[in-house]
C-alpha positions in Angstrom: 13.7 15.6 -31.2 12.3 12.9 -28.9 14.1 13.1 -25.4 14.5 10.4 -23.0 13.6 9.9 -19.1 15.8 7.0 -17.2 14.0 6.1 -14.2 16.6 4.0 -11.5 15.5 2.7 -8.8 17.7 0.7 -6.5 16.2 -1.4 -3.8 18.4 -2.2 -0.5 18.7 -0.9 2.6 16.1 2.2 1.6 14.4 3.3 -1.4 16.4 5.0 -4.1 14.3 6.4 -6.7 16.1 8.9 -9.7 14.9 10.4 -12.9 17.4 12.0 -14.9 16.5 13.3 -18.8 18.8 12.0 -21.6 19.0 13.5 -25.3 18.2 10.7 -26.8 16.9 6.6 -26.4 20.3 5.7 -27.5 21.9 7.6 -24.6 19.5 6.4 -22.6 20.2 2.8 -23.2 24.0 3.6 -23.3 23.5 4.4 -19.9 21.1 2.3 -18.6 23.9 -0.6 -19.4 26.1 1.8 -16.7 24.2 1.6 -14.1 23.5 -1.9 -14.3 26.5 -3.3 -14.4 27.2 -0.7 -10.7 24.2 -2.7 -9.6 22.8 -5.7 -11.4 19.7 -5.3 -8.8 18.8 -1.8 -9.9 15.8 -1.5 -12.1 16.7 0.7 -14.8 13.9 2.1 -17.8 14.1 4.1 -20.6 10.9 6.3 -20.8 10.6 8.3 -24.1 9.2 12.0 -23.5 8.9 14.9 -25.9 10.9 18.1 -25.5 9.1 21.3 -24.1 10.5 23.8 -26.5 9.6 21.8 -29.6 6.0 21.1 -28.0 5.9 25.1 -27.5 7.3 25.7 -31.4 4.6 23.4 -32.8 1.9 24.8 -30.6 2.8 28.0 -31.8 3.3 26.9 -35.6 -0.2 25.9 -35.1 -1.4 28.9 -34.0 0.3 31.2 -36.6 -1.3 28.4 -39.5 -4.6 29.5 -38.1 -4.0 33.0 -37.9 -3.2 32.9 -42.0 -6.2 30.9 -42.3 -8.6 33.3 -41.0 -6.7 36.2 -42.6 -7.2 34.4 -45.9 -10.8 34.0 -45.3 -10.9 37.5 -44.4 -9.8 38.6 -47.8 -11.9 36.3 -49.5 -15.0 37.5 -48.1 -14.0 41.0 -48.8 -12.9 40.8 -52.2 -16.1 38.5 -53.4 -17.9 41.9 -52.2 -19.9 39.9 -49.2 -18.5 42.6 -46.8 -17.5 46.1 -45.9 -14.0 47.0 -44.6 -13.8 49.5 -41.8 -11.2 51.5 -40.4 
């Protein structure tokens, strides 16, 4: 699932600067409408990021696909007889 950053940043008598992650664009935008109506100066954007444990579950689903691959291989080089098998 595709995850959200907002990013506020509200100029006035300092610097305010505040990231907070959001399910979802939607939310995000939901949101955004929020703050921006608390303070019409704020800037306010909706950054889209990808979630860390579905980058780590693809990574790994990658890794596995490759593992099966080279197994496969394996077998096929054994059973056309072009190599020995050692224990």
């Amino acid at each position: 699932m595709l995850k959200a950053l907002m990013i506020i940043t509200i100029l006035g008598g300092e610097v305010v600067h505040h990231e907070v992650e959001v399910p979802s664009m939607e939310i995000c935008l939901e949101a955004r409408e929020g703050v921006l109506l608390q303070d019409p100066a704020a800037k306010v954007i909706c950054v889209p990021t990808e979630n860390k444990e579905d980058k780590m579950e693809h990574f790994f689903g990658l890794f596995l696909e490759m593992v099966e691959r080279i197994k496969l291989m394996e077998e096929e080089f054994y059973i056309n007889g072009e190599g020995e098998y050692y224990d």
